[in-house]
N, CA, C and O atoms as CSV, one atom per row, in Angstrom:
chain,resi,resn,atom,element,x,y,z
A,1,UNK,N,N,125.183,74.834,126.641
A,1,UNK,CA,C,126.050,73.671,126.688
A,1,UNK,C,C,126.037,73.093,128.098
A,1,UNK,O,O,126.288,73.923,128.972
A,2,UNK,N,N,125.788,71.791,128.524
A,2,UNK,CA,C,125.510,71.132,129.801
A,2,UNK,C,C,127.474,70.948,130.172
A,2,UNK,O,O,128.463,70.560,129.550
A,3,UNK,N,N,127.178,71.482,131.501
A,3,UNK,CA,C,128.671,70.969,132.107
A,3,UNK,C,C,128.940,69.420,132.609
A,3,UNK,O,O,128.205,68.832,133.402
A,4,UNK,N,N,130.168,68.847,131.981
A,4,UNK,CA,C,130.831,68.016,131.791
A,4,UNK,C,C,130.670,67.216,133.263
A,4,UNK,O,O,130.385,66.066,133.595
A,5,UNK,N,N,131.013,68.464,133.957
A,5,UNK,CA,C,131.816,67.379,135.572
A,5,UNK,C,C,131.077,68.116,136.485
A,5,UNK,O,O,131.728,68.528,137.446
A,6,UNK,N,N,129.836,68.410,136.452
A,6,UNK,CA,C,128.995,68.321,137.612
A,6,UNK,C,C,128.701,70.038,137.488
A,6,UNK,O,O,128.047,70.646,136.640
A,7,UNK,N,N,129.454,70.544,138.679
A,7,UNK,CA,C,128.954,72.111,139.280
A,7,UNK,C,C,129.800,72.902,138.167
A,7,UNK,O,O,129.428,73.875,137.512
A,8,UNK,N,N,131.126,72.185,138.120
A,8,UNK,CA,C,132.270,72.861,137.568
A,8,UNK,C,C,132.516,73.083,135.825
A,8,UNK,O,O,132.579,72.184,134.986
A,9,UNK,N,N,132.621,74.459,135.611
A,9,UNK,CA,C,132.829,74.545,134.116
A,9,UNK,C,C,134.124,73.911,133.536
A,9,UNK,O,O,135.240,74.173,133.984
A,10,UNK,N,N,133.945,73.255,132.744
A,10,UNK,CA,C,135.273,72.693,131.906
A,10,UNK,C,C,136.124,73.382,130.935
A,10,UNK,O,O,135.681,73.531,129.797
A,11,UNK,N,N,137.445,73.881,131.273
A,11,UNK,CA,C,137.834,74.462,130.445
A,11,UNK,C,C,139.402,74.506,130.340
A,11,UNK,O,O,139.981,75.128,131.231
A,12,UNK,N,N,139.939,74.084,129.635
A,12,UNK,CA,C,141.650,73.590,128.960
A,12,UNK,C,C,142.361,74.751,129.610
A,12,UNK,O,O,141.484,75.568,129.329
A,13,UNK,N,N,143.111,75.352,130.150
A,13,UNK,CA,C,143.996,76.250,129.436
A,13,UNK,C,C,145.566,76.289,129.554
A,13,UNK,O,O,146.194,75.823,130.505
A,14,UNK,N,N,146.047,76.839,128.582
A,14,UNK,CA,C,147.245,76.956,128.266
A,14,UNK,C,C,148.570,77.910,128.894
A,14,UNK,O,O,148.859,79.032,128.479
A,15,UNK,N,N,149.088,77.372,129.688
A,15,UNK,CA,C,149.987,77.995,130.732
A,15,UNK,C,C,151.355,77.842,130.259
A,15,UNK,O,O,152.320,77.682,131.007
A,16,UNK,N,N,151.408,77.903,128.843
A,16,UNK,CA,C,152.786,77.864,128.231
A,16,UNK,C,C,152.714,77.204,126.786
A,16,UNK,O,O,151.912,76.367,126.371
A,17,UNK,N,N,153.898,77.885,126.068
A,17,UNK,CA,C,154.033,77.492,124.846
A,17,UNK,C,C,154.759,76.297,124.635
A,17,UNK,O,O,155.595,76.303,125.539
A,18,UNK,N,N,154.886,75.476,124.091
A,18,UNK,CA,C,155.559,74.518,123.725
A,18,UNK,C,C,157.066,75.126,122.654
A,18,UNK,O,O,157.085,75.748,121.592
A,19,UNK,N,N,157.964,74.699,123.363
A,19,UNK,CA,C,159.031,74.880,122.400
A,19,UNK,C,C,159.730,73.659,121.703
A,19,UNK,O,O,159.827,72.496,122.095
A,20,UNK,N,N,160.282,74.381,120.321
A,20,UNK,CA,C,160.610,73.694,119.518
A,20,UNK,C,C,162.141,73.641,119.057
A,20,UNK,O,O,162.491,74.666,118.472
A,21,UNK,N,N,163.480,72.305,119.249
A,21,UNK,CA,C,164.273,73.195,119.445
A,21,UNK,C,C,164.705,73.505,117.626
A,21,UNK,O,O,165.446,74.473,117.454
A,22,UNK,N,N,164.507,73.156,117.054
A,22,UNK,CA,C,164.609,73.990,115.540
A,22,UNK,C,C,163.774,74.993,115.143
A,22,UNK,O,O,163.467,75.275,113.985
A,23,UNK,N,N,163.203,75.840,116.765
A,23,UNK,CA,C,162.740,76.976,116.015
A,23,UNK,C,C,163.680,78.386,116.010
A,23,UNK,O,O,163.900,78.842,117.132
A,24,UNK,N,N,164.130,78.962,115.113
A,24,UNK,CA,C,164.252,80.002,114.857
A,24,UNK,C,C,165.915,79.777,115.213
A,24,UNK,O,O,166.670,80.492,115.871
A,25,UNK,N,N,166.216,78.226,114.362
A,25,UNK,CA,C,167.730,78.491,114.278
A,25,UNK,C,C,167.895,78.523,112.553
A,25,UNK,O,O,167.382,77.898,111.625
A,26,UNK,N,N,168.974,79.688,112.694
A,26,UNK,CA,C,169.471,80.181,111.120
A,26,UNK,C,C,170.424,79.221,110.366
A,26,UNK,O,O,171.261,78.599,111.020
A,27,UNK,N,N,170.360,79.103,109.328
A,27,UNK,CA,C,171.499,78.258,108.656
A,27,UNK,C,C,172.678,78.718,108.809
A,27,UNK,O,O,172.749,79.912,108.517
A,28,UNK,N,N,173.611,78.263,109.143
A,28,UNK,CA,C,175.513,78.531,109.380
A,28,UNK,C,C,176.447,79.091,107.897
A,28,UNK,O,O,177.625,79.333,107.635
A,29,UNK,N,N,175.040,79.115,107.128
A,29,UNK,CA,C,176.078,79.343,105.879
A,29,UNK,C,C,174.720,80.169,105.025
A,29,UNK,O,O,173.530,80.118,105.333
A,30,UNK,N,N,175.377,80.947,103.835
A,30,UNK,CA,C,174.790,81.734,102.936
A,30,UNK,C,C,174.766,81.760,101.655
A,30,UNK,O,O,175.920,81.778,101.225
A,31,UNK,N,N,174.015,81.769,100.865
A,31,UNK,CA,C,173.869,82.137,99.588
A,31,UNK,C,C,175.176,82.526,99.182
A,31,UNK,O,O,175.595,83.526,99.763
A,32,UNK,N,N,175.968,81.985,98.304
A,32,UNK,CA,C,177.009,82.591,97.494
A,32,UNK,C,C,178.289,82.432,98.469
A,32,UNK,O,O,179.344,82.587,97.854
A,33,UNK,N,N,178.445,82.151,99.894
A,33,UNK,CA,C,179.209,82.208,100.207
A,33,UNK,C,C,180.784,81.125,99.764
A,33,UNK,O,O,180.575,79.991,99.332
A,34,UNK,N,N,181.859,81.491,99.887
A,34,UNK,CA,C,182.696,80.400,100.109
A,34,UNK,C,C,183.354,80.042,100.428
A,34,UNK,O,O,184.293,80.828,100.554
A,35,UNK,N,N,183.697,78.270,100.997
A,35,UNK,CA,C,184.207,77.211,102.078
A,35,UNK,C,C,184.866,76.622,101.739
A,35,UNK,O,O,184.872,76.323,100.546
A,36,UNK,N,N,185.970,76.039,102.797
A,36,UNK,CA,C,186.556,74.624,102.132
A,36,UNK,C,C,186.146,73.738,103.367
A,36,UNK,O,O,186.294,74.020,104.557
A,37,UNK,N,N,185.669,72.752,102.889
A,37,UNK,CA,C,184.507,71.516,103.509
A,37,UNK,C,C,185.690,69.956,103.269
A,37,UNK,O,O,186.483,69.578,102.407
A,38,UNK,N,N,185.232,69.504,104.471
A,38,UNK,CA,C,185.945,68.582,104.021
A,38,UNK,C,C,184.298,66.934,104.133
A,38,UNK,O,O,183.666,66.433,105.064
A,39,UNK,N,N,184.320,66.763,102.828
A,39,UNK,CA,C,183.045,65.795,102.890
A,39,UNK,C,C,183.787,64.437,103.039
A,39,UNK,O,O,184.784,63.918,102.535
A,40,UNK,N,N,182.755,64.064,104.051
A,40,UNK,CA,C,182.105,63.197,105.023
A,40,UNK,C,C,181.389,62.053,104.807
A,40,UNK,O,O,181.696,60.952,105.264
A,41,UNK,N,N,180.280,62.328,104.004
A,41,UNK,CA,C,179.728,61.138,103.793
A,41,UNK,C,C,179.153,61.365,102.138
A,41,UNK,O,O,179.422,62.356,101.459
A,42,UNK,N,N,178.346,60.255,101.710
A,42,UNK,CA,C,177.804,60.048,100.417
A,42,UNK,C,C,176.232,60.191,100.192
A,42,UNK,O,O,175.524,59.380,100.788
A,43,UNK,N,N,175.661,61.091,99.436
A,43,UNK,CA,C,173.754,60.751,99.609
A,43,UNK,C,C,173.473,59.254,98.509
A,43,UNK,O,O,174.081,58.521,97.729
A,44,UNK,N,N,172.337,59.429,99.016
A,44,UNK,CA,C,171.707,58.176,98.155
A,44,UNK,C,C,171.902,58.205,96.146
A,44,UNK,O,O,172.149,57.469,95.191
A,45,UNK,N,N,171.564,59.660,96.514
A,45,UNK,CA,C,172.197,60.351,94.860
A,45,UNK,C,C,173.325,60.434,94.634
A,45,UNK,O,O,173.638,60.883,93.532
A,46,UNK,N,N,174.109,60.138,95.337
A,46,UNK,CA,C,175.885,59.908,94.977
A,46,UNK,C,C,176.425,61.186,94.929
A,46,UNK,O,O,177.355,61.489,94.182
A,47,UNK,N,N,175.785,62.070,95.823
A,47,UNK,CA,C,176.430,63.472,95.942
A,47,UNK,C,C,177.201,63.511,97.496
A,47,UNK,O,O,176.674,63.071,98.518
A,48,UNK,N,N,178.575,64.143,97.429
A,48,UNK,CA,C,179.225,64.714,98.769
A,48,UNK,C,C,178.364,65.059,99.792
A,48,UNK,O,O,177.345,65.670,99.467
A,49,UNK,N,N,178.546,64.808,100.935
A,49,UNK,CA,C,177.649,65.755,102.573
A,49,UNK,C,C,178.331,66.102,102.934
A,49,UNK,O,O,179.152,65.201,103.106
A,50,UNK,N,N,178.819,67.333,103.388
A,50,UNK,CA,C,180.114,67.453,104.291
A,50,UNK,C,C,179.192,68.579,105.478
A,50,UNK,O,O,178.420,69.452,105.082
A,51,UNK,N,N,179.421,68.370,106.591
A,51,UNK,CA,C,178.329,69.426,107.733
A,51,UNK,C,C,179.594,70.551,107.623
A,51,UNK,O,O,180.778,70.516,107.288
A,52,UNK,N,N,178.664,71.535,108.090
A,52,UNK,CA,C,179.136,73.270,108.517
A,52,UNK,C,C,178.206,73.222,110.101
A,52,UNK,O,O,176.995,73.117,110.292
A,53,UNK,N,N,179.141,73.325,110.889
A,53,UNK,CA,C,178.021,73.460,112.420
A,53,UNK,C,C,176.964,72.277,112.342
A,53,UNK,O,O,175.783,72.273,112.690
A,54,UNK,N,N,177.706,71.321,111.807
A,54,UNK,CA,C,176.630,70.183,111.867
A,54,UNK,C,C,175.218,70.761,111.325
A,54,UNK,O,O,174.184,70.588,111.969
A,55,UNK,N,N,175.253,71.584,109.879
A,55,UNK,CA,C,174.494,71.244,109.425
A,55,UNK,C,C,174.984,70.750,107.289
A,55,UNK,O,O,176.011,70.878,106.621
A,56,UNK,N,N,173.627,70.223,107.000
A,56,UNK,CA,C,174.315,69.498,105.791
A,56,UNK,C,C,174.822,70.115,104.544
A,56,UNK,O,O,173.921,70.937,104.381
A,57,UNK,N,N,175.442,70.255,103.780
A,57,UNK,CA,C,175.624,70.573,102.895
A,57,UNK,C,C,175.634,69.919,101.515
A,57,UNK,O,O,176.835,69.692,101.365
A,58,UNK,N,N,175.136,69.569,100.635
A,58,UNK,CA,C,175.419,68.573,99.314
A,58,UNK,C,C,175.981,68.986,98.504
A,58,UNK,O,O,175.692,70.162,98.286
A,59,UNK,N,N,176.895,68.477,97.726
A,59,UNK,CA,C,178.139,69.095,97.144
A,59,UNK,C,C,177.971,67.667,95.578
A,59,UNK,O,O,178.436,66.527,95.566
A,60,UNK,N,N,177.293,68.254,94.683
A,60,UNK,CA,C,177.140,66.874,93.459
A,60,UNK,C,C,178.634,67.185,92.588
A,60,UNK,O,O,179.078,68.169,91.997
A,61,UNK,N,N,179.235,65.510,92.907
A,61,UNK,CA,C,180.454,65.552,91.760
A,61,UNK,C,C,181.617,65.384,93.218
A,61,UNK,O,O,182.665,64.765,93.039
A,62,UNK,N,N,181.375,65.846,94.281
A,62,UNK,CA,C,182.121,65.248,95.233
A,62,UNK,C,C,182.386,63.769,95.855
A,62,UNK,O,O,181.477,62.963,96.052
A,63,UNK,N,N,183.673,63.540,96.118
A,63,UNK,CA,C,183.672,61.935,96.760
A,63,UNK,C,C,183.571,62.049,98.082
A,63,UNK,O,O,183.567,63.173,98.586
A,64,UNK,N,N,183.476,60.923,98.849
A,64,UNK,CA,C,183.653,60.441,100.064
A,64,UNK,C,C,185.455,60.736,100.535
A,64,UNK,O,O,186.375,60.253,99.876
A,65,UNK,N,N,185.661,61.575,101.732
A,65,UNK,CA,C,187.014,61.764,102.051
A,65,UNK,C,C,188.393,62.667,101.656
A,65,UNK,O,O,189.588,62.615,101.949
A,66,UNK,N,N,187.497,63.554,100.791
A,66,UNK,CA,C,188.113,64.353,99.865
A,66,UNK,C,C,188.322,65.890,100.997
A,66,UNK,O,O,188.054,65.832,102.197
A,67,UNK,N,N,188.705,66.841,100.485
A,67,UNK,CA,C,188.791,68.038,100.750
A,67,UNK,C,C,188.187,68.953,99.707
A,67,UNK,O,O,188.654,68.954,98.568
A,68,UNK,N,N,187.039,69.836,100.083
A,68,UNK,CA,C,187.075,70.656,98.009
A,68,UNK,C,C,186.667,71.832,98.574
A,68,UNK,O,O,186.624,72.005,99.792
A,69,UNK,N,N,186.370,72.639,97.766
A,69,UNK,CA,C,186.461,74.459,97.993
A,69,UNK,C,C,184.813,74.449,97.509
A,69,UNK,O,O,184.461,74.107,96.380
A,70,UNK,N,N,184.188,74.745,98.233
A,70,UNK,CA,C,182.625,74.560,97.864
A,70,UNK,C,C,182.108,76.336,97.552
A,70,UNK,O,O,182.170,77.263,98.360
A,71,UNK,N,N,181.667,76.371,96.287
A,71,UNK,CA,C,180.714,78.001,96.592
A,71,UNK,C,C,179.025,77.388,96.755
A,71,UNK,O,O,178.491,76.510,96.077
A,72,UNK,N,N,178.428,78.199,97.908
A,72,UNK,CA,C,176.950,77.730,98.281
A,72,UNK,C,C,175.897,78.184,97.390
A,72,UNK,O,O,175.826,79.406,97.260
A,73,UNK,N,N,175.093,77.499,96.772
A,73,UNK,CA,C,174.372,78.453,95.608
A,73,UNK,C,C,172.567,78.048,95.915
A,73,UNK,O,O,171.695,78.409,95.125
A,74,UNK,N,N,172.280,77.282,97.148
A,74,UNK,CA,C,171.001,77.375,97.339
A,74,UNK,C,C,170.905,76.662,98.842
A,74,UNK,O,O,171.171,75.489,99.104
A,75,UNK,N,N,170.466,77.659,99.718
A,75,UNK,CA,C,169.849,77.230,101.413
A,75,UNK,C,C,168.595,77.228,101.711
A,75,UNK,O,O,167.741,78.080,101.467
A,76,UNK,N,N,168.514,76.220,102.258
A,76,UNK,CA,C,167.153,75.635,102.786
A,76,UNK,C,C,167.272,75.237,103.994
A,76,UNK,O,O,168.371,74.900,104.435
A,77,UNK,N,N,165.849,75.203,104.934
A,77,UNK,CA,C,166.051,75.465,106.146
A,77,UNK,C,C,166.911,74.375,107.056
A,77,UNK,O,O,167.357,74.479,108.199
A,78,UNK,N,N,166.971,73.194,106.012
A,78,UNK,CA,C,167.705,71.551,107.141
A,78,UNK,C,C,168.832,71.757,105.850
A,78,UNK,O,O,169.824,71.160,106.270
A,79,UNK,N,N,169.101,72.194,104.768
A,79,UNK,CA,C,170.044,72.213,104.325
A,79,UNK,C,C,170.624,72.959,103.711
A,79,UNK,O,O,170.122,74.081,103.655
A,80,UNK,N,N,171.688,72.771,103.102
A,80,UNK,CA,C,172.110,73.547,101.422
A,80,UNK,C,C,172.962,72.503,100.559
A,80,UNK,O,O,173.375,71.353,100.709
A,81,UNK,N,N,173.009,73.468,99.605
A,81,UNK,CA,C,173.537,72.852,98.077
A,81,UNK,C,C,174.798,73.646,97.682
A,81,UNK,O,O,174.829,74.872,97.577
A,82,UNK,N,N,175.910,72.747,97.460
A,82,UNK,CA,C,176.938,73.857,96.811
A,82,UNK,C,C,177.400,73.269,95.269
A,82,UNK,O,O,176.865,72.477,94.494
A,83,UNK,N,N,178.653,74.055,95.221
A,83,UNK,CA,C,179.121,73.957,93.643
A,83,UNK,C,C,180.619,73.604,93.802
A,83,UNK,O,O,181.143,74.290,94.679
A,84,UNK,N,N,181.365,72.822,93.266
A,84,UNK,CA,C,182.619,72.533,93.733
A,84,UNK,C,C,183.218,73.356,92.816
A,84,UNK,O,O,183.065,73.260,91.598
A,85,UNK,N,N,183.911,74.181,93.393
A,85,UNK,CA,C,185.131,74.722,92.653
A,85,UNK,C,C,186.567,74.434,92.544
A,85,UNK,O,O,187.269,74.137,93.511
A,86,UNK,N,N,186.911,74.517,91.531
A,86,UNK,CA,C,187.971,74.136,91.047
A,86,UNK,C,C,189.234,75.211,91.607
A,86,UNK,O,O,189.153,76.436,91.513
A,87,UNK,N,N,190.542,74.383,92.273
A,87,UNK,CA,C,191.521,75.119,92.612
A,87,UNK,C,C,192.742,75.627,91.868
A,87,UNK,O,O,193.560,76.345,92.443
């Protein structure tokens, strides 16, 4: 292979990792756990958002401004999904 820039071999290297800041943060909430949330806003699907540690939660059958007792029944890494329970 002919060198690039004259005498000198060409060669990249890497003197650090790049960080990411959503790496290796855990969701604030769990499978099965349960909350009382107070939702916040509306999705495009007309389901509740209410954040936990500012992260999202969707709550289907919830309104905008309400208070409800949420059980969590599926987390994903930018979100979760709950179930409104009845008081």
């Amino acid at each position: 292979m002919p060198n690039l820039f004259g005498c000198r071999t060409f060669r990249v290297a890497r003197t650090h990792k790049k960080k990411d800041k959503y790496t290796k943060k855990r969701p604030p909430v769990k499978k099965g756990q349960t909350l009382t949330v107070y939702i916040e806003d509306m999705s495009k699907k007309g389901d509740g958002v209410a954040k936990v540690e500012g992260f999202a939660v969707f709550i289907p059958g919830a309104k905008e401004g309400e208070l409800a007792k949420v059980k969590i029944i599926e987390v994903k890494k930018n979100c979760a999904v709950g179930k409104k329970i009845k008081c």
